[in-house]
C-alpha positions as CSV (number, residue, x, y, z in Angstrom):
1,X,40.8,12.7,-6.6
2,X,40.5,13.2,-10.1
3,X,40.9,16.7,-12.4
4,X,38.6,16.8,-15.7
5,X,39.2,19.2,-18.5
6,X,37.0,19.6,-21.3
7,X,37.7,20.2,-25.2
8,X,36.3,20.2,-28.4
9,X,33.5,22.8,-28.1
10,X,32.7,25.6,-30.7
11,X,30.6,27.2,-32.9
12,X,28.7,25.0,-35.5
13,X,25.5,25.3,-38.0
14,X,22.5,23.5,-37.4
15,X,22.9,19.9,-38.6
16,X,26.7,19.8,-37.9
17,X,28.7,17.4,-35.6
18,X,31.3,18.1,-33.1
19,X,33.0,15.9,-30.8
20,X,33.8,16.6,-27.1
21,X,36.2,15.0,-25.4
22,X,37.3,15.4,-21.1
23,X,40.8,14.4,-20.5
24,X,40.5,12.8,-16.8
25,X,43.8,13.2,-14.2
26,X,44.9,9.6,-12.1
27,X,45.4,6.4,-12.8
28,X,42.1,4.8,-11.7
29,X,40.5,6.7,-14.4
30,X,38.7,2.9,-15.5
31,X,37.0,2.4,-11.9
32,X,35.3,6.0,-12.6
33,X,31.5,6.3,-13.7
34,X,31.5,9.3,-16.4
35,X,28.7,11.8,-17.5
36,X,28.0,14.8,-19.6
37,X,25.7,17.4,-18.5
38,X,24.7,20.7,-20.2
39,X,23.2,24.3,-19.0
40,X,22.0,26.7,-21.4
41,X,21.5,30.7,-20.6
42,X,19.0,31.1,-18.1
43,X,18.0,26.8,-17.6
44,X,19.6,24.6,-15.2
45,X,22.4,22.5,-15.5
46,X,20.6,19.0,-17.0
47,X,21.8,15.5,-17.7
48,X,22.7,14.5,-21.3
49,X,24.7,11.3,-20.9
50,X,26.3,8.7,-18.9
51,X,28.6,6.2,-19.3
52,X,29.6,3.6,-16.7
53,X,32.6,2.0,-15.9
54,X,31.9,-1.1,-17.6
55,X,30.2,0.9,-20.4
56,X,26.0,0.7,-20.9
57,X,25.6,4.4,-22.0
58,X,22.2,6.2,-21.0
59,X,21.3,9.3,-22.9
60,X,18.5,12.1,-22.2
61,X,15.3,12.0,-24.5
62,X,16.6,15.0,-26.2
63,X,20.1,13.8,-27.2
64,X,19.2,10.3,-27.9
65,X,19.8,9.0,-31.7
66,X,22.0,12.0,-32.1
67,X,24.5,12.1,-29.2
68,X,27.2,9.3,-28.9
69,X,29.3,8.9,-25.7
70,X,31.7,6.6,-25.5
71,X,35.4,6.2,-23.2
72,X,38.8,5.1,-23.8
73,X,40.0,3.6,-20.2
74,X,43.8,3.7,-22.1
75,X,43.6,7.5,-22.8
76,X,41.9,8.6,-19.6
77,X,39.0,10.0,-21.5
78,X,35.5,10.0,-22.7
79,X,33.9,11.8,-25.3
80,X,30.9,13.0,-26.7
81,X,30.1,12.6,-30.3
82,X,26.7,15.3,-30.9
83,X,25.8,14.8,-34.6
84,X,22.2,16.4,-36.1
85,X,23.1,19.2,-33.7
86,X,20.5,22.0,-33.3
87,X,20.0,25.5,-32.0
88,X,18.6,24.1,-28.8
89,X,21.8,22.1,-28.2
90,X,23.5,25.7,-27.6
91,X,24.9,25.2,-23.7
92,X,28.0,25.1,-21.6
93,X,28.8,21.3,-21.3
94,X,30.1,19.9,-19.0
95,X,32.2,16.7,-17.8
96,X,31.6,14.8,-14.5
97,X,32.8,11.6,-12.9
98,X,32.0,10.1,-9.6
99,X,33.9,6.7,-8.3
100,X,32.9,3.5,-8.6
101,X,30.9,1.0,-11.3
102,X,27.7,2.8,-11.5
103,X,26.4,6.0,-11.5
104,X,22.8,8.3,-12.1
105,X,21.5,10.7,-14.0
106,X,21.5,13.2,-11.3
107,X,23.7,16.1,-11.0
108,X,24.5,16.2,-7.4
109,X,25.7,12.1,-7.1
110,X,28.6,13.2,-9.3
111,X,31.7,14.4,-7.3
112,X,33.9,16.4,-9.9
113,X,33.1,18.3,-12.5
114,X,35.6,20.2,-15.5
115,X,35.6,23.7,-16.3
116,X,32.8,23.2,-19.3
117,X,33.1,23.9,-23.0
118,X,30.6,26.3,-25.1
119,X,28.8,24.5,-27.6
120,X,26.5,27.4,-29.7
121,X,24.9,25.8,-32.8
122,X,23.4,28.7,-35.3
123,X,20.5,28.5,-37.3
């Protein structure tokens, strides 16, 4: 069992960074595959990025070049740097881990899930 709590979210202008970071509970936090998914008013919850155990990040078409995650097995957490951010990044986002080495890019294979932070960029 694991507990996921999200920070870092706000409001930014277009072109501005901000970095999100979900604090994970346990102490197998390391064995843990870790993503970052998004939903936007009215859209579905999508995949933005996904970090494995071992590392080898994956990152949706529209994040990628922009978005940075990245995990610190020590600190229980893993974070998501968004830089070039733009009004079409606005969403609730969202933290999710699922046990063991690898993981997807599809929403339901993850087993918990934080609260979500609002991201809104302006234009």
């Amino acid at each position: 069992q694991v507990q996921l709590v999200e920070s870092g979210g706000g409001l930014v202008q277009a072109g501005g960074s901000l970095r999100l970071s979900c604090a994970a509970s346990g102490r197998t936090f390391s064995r843990y595959a870790m993503a970052w998914f998004r939903q936007a008013p009215g859209k579905e919850r999508e995949f933005v990025a996904r970090i494995w155990s071992g590392g080898n990040p994956r990152y949706a078409d529209s994040v990628k070049g922009r978005f940075t995650i990245s995990r610190d097995n020590a600190k229980n957490t893993v974070y998501l740097q968004m830089n070039s951010l733009k009004p079409e990044d606005t969403a609730v986002y969202y933290c999710a881990a699922v046990y063991g080495v690898f993981s997807s890019e599809v929403e339901r294979s993850y087993d918990y899930w934080g609260q979500g932070t609002q991201v809104t960029v302006s234009s």
